[in-house]
VEXKE-214682 format. One line per 8 residues: their letters; for each residue x, y, z of N, C-alpha, C, CB. Coordinates in steps of 0.05 Angstrom, whole numbers. Glycine has a CB too. Layout:
<votors>
a = X,Y,Z,X,Y,Z,X,Y,Z,X,Y,Z ~ ...
</votors>
This chain:
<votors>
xxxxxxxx = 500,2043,-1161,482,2054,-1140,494,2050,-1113,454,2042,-1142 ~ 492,2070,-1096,508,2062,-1071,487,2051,-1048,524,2089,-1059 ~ 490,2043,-1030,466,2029,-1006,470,2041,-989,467,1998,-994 ~ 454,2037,-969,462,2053,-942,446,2033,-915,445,2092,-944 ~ 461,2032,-888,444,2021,-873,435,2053,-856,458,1992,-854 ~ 409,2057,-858,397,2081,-835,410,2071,-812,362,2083,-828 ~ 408,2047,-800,409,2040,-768,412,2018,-766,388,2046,-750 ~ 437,1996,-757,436,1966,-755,450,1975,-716,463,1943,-786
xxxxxxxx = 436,1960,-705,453,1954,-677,475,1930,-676,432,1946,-654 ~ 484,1927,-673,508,1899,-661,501,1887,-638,540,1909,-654 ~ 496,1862,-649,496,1846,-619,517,1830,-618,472,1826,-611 ~ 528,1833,-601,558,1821,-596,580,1827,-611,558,1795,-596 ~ 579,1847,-618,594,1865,-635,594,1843,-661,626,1875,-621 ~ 575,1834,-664,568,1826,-690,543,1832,-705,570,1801,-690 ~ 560,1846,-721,526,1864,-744,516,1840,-755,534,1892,-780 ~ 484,1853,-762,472,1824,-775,478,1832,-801,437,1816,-771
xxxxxxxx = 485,1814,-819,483,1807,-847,467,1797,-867,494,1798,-849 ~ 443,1790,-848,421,1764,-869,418,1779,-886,388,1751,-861 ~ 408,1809,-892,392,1826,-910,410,1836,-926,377,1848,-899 ~ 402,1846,-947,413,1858,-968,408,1894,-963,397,1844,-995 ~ 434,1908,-965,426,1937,-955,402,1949,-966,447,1956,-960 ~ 394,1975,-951,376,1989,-963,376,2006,-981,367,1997,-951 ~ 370,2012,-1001,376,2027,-1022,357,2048,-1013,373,2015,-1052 ~ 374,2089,-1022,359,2105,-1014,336,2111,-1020,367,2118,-1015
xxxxxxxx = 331,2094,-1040,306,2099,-1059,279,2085,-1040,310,2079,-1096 ~ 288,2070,-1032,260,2054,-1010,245,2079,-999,274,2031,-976 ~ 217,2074,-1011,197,2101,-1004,181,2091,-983,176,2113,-1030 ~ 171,2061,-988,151,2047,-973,152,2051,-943,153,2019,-978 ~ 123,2063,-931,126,2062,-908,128,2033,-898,106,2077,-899 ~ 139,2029,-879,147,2002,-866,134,1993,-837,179,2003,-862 ~ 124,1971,-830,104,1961,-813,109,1938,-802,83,1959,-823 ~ 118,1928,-772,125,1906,-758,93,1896,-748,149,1914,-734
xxxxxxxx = 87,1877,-752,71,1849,-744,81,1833,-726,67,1831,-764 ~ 76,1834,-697,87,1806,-683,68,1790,-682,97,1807,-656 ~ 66,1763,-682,49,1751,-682,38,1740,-708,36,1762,-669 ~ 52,1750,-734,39,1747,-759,33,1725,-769,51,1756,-776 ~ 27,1702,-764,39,1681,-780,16,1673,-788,57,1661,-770 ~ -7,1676,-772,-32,1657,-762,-54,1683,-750,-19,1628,-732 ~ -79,1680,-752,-100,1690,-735,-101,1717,-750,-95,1690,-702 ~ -99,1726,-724,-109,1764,-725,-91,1775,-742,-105,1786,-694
xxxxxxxx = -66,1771,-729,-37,1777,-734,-36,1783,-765,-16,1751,-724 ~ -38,1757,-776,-39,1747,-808,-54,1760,-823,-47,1720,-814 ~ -78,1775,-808,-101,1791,-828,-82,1812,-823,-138,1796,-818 ~ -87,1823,-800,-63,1857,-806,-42,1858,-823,-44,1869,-781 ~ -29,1841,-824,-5,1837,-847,-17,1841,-873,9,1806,-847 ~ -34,1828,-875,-37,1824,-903,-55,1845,-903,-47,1796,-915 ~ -65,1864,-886,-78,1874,-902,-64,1907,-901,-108,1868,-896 ~ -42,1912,-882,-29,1926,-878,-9,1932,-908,-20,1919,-853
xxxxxxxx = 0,1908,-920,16,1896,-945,-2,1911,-966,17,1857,-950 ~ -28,1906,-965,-45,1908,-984,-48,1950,-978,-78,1882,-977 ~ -38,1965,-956,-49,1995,-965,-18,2006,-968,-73,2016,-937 ~ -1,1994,-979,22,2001,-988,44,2004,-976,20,2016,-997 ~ 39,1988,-946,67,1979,-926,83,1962,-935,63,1968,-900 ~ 105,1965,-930,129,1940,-922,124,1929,-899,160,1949,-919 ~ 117,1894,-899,118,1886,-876,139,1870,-869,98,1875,-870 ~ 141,1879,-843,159,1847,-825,146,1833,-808,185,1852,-804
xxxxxxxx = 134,1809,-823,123,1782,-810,138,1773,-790,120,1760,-829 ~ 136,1784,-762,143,1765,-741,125,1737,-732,143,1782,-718 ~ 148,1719,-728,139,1689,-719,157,1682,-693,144,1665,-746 ~ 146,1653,-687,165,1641,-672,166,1619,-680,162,1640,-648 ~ 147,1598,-683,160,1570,-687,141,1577,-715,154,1537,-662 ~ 125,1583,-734,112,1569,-752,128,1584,-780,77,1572,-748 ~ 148,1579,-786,168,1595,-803,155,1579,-834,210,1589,-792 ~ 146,1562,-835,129,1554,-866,109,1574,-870,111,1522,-868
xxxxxxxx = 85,1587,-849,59,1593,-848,76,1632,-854,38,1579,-811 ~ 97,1637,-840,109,1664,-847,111,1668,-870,133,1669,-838 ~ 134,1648,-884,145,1652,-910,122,1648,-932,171,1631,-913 ~ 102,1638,-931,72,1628,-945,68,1660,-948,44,1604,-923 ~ 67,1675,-919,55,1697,-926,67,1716,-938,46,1705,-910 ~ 90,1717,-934,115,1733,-951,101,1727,-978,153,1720,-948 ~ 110,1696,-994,108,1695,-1011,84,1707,-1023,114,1677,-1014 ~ 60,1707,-1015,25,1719,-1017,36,1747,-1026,0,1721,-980
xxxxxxxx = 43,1756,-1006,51,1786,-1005,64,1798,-1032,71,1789,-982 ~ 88,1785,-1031,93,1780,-1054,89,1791,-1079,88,1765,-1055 ~ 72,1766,-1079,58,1752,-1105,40,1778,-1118,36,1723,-1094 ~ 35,1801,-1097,11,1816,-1109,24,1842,-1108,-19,1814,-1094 ~ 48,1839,-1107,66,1862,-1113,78,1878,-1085,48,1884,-1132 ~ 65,1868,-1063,76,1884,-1041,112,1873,-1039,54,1877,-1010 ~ 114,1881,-1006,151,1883,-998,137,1867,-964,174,1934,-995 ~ 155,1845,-965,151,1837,-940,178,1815,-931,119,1825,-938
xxxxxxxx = 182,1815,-908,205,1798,-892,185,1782,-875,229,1818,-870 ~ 200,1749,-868,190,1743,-843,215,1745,-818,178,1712,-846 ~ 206,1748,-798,234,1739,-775,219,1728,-763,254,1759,-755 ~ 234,1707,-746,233,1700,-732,240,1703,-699,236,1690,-744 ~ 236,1709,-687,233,1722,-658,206,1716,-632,231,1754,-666 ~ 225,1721,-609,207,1710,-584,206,1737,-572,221,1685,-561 ~ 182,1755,-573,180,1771,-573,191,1781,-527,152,1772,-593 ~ 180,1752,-521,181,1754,-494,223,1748,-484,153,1726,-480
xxxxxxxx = 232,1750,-500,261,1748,-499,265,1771,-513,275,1722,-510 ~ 290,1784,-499,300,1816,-493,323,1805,-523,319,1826,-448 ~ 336,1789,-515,360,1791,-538,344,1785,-564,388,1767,-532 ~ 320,1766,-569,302,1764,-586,292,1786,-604,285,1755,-575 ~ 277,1805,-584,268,1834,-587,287,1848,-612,272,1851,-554 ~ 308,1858,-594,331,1870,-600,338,1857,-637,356,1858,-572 ~ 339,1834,-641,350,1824,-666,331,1832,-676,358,1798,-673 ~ 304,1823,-673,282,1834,-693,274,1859,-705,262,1830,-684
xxxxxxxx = 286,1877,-688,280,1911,-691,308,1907,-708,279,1937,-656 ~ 329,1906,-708,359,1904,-718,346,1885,-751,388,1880,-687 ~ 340,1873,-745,339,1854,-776,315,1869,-792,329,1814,-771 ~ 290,1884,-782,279,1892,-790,282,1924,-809,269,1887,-773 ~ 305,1937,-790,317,1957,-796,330,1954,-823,333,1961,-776 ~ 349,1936,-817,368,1924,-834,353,1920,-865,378,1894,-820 ~ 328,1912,-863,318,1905,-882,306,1931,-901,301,1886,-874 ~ 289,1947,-881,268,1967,-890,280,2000,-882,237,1959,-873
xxxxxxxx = 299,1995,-864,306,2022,-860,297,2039,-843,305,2033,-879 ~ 272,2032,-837,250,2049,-816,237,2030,-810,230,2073,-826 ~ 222,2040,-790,198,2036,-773,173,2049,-768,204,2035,-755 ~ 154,2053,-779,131,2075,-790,110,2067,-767,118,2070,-826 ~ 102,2043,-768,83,2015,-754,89,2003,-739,75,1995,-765 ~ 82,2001,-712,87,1981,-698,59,1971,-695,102,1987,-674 ~ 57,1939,-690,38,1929,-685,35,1914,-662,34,1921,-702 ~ 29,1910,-638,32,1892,-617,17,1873,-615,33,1902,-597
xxxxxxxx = 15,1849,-633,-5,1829,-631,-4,1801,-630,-18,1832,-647 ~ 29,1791,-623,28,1767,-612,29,1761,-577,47,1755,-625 ~ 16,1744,-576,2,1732,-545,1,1702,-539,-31,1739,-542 ~ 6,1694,-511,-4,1673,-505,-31,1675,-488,16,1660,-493 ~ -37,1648,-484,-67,1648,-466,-45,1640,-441,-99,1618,-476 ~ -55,1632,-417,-47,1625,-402,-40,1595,-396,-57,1636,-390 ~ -16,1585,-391,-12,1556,-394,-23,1537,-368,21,1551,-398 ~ -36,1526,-384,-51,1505,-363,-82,1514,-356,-33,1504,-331
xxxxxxxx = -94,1537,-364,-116,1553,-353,-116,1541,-326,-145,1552,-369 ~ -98,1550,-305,-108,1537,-273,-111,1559,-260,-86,1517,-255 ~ -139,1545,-240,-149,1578,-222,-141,1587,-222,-155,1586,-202 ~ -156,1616,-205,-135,1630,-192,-118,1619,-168,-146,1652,-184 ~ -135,1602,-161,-119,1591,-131,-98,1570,-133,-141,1575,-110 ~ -93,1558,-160,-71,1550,-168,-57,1559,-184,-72,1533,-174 ~ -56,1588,-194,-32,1600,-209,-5,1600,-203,-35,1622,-212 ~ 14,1598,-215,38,1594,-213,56,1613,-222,41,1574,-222
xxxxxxxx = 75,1620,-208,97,1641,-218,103,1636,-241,122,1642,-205 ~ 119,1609,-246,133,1606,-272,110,1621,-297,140,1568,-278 ~ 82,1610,-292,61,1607,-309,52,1643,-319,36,1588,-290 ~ 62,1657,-289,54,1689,-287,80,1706,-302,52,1700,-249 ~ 102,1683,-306,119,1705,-318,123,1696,-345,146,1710,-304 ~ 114,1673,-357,117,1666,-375,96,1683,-400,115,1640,-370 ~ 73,1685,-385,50,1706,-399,60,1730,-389,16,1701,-389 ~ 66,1745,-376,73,1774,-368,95,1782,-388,83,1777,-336
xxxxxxxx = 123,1760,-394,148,1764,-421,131,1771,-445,171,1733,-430 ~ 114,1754,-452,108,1753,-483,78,1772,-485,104,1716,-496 ~ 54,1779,-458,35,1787,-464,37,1827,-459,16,1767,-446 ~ 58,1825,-441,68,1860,-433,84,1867,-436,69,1872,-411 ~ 111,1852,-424,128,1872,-419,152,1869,-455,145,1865,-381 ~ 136,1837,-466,151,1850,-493,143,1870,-513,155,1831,-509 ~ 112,1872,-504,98,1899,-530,118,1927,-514,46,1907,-526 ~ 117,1929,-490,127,1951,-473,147,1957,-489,136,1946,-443
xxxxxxxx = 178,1937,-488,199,1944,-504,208,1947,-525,209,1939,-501 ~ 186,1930,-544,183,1929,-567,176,1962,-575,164,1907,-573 ~ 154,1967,-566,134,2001,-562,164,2017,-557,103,2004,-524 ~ 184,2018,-543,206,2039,-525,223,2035,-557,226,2024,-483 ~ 225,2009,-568,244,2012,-593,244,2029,-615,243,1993,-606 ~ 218,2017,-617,197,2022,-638,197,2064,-637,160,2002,-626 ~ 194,2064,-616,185,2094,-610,205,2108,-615,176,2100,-582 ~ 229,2097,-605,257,2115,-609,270,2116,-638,280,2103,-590
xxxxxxxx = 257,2092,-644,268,2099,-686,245,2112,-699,272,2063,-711 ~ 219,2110,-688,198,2136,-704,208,2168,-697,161,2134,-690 ~ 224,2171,-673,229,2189,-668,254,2213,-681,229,2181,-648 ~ 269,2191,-692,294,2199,-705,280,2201,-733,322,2178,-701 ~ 265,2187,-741,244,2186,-768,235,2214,-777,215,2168,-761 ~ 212,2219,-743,197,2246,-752,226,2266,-746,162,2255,-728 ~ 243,2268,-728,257,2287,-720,278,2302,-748,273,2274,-696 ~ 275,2274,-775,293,2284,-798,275,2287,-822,318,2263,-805
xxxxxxxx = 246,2291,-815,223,2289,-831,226,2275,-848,214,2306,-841 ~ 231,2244,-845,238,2221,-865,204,2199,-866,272,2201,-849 ~ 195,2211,-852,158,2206,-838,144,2224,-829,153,2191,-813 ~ 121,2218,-842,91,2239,-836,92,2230,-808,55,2231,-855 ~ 86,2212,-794,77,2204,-771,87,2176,-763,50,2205,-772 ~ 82,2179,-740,85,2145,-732,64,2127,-714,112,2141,-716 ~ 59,2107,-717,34,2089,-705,35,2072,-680,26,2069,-725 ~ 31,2068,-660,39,2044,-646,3,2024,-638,61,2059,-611
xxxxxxxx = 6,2006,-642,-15,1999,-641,-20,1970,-615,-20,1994,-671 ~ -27,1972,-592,-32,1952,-582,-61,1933,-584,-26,1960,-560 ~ -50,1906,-587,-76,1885,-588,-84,1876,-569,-74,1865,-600 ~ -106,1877,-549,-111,1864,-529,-133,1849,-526,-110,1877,-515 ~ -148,1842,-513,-174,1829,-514,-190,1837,-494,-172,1803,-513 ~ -224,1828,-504,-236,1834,-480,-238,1815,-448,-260,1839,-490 ~ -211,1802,-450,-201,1791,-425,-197,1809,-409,-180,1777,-426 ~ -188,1835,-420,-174,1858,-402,-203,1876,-385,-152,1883,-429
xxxxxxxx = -232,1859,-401,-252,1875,-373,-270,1851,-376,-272,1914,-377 ~ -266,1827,-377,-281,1808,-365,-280,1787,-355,-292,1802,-375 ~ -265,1785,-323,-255,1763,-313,-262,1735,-320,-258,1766,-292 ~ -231,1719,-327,-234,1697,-327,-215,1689,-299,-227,1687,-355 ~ -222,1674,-280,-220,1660,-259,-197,1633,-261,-250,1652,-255 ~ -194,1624,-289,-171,1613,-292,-162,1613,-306,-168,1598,-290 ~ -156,1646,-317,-131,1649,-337,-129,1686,-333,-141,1635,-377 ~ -121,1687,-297,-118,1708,-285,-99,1719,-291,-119,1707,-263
xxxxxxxx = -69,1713,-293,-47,1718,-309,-51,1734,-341,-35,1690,-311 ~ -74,1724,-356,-65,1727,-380,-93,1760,-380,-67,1693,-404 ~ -111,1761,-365,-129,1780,-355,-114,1805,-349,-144,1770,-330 ~ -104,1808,-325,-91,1822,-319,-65,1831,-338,-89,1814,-299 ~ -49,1819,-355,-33,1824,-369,-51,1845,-392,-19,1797,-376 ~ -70,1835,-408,-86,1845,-418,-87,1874,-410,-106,1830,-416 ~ -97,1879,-392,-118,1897,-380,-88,1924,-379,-138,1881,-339 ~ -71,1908,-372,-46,1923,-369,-40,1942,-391,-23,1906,-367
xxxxxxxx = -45,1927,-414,-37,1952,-439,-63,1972,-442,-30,1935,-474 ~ -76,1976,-428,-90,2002,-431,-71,2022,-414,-124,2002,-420 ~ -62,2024,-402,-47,2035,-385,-23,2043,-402,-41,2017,-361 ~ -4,2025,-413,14,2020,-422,13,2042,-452,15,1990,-423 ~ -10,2037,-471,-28,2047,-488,-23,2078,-477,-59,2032,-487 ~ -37,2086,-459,-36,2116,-447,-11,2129,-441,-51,2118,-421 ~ 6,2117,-431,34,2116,-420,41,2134,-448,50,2081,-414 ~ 48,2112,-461,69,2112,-493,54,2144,-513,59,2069,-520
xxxxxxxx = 24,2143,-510,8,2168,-520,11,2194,-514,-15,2167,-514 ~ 13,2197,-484,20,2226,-476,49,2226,-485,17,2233,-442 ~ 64,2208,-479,100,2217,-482,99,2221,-511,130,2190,-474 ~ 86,2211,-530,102,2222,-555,83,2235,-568,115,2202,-575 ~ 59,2241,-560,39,2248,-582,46,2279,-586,4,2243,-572 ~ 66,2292,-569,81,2320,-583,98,2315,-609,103,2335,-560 ~ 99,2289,-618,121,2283,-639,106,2261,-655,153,2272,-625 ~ 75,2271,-666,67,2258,-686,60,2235,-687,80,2258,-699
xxxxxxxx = 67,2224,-655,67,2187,-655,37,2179,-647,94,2170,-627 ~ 24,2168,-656,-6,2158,-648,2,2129,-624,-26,2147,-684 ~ -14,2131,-616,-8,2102,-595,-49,2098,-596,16,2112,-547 ~ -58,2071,-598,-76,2059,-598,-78,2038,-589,-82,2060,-613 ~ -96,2019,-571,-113,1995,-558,-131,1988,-588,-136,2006,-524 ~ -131,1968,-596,-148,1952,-606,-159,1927,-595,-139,1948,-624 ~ -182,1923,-585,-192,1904,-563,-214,1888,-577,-205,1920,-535 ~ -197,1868,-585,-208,1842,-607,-240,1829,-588,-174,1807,-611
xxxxxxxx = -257,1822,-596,-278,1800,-579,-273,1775,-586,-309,1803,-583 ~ -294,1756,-591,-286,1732,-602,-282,1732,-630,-302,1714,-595 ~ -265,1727,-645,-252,1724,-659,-246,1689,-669,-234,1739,-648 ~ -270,1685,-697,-257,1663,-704,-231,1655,-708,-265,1658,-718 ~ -216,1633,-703,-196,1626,-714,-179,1596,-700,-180,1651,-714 ~ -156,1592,-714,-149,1565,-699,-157,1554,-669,-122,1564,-699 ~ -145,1573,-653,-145,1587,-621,-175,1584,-622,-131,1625,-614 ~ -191,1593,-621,-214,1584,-618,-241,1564,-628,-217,1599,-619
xxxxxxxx = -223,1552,-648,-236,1522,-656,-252,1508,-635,-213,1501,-664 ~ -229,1503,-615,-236,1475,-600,-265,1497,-583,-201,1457,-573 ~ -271,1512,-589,-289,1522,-560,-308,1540,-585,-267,1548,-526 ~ -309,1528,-605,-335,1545,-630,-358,1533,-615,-336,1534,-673 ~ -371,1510,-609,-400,1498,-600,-403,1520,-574,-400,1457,-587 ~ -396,1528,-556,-394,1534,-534,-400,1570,-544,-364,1521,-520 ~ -390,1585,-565,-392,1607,-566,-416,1609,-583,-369,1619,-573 ~ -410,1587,-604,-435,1580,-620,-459,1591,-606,-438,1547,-624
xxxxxxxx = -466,1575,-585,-490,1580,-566,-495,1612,-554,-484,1560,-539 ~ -471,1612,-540,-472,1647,-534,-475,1667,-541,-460,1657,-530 ~ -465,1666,-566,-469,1696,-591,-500,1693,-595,-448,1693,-629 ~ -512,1669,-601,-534,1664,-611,-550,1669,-592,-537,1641,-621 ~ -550,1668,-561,-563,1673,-537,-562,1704,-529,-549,1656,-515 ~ -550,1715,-538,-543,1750,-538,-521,1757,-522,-566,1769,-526 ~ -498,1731,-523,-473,1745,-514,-472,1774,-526,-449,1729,-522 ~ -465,1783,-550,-457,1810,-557,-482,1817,-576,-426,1813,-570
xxxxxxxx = -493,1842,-578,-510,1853,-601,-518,1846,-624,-502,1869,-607 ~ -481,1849,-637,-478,1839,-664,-469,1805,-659,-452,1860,-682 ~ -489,1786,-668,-493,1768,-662,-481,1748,-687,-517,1770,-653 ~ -455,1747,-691,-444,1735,-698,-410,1732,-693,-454,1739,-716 ~ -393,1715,-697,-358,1716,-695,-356,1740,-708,-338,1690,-710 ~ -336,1751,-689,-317,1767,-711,-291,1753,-722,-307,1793,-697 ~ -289,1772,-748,-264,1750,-763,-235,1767,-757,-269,1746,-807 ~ -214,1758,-771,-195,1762,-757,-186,1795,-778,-174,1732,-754
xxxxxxxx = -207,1789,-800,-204,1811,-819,-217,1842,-807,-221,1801,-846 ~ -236,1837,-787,-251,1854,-775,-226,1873,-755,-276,1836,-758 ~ -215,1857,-737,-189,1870,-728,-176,1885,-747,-169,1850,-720 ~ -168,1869,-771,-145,1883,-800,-161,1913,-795,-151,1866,-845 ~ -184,1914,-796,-194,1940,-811,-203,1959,-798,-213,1936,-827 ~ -206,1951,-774,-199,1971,-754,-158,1991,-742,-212,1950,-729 ~ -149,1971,-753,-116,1978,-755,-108,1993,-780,-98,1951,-755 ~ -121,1986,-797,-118,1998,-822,-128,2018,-821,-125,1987,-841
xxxxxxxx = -153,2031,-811,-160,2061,-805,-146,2080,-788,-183,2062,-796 ~ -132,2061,-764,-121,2075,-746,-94,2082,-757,-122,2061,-720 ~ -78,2064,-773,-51,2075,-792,-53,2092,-811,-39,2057,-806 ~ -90,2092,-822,-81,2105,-846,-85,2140,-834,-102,2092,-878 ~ -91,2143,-808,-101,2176,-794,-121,2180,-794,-95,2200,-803 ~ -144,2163,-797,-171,2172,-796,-181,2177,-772,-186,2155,-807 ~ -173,2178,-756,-182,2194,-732,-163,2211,-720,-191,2179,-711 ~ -154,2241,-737,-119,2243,-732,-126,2261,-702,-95,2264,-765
xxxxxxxx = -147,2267,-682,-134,2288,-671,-151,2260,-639,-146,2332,-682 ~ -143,2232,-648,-147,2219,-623,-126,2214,-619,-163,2200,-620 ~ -114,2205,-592,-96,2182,-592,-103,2166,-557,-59,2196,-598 ~ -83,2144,-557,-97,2130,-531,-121,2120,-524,-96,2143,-515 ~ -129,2115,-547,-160,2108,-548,-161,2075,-542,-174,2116,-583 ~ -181,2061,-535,-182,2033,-536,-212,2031,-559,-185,2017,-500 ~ -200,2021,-583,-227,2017,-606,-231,1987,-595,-217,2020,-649 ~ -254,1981,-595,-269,1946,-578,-278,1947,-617,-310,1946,-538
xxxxxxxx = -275,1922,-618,-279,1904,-644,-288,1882,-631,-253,1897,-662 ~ -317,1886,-622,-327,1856,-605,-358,1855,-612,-323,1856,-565 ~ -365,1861,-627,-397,1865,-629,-410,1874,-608,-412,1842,-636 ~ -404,1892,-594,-412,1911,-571,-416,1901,-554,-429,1925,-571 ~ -397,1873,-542,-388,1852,-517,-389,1870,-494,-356,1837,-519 ~ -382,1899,-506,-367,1913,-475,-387,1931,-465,-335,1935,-480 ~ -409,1932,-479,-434,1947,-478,-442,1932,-451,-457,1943,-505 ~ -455,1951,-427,-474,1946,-408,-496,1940,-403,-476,1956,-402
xx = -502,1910,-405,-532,1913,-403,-544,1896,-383,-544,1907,-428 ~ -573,1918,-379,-591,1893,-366,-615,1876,-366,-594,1897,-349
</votors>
């Protein structure tokens, strides 16, 4: 049987090698996760795995909690990779799209859903540069380039009809319309990919490519442990409508409708997954 790589880049005029080539036979549409390891991230994977994607589990430091999920994946018959990558590092980026390639051959899915909070939560009147660019690398401008990669290999995809379509999906929160006062950096970064979201929609939606906002609310999970008593109270006081956490599976399944085309003649939309947090009331 012969192999083929569709597309490896060279960094430093050194091709990557970790993967084993792609054989032409690979049918599976294929689907990048940043952020996979843990939380939200980890439900879309798995449940992206589960409607007949190939995933690539992006991580950064928790490379046991990745490969756990590989193996899951696995285990129930799906196709999945972990990498490892800093999504807010450019040469990072670059290997991950390259190793991912390397692996699956395409790029069908993009998912934009790893994030930091803001380090230190300090006012606004004590924010700090270092602090503004450290969340601005990993919360915007890596979904941005990740999204410009991503976009240019769906494009060569649909352009050789080797793909029905292609997906880009940004994760944001409802930080992006409800000021927090000391974690202004990570607000505004937020708020940014609706924009960003619209941007990426008009340019390609002549070429099949969907671009979507998914805008998580509270969301049980690790990240929000230490501050459950505190929301505890709120949801129960009528923070949002639907008066309970959302889980991180609730996100999955809102992504999973938006990949599988169920709303095929939207795009640029922001779907809120918050128990109707964003609702007006008085």
């Amino acid at each position: 049987m012969k192999y083929h790589l569709s597309r490896i880049t060279c960094i430093k005029r050194t091709c990557l090698p970790k993967f084993d080539l792609v054989s032409p036979s690979f049918q599976k549409p294929a689907a990048l996760v940043t952020g996979a390891s843990r939380g939200i991230g980890q439900a879309i994977a798995l449940r992206l795995a589960k409607e007949g994607y190939a995933v690539a589990v992006n991580y950064v430091r928790s490379r046991e909690r990745a490969e756990e999920m590989v193996a899951e994946i696995e285990s129930g018959g799906g196709t999945a990779v972990a990498i490892q990558a800093d999504v807010g590092n450019a040469s990072d980026r670059r290997r991950l799209m390259d190793e991912m390639l390397a692996k699956f051959g395409k790029i069908d899915v993009l998912v934009n859903n790893a994030g930091i909070t803001s380090p230190g939560r300090r006012d606004i009147l004590d924010a700090t540069e270092e602090g503004w660019d450290t969340v601005f690398d990993t919360n915007l401008k890596g979904p941005f380039f990740l999204a410009q990669a991503a976009a240019r290999e769906m494009l060569r995809l649909v352009g050789e009809k080797t793909t029905r379509r292609g997906t880009i999906i940004n994760i944001s929160s409802i930080s992006a319309l409800a000021v927090s006062v000391n974690r202004a950096d990570y607000c505004i970064a937020k708020s940014a990919l609706q924009m960003m979201t619209w941007l990426y929609a008009e340019r390609l939606a002549p070429h099949n490519i969907h671009v979507f906002e998914v805008c998580p609310g509270i969301i049980a999970s690790d990240m929000t442990e230490p501050v459950k008593q505190k929301y505890d109270e709120l949801i129960a006081g009528g923070l949002t409508p639907i008066r309970r956490w959302g889980q991180p599976e609730d996100v999955a399944t809102a992504v999973a409708a938006l990949v599988r085309g169920e709303v095929p003649f939207s795009t640029g939309e922001r779907i809120h997954v918050d128990g109707g947090f964003h609702i007006r009331r008085l």
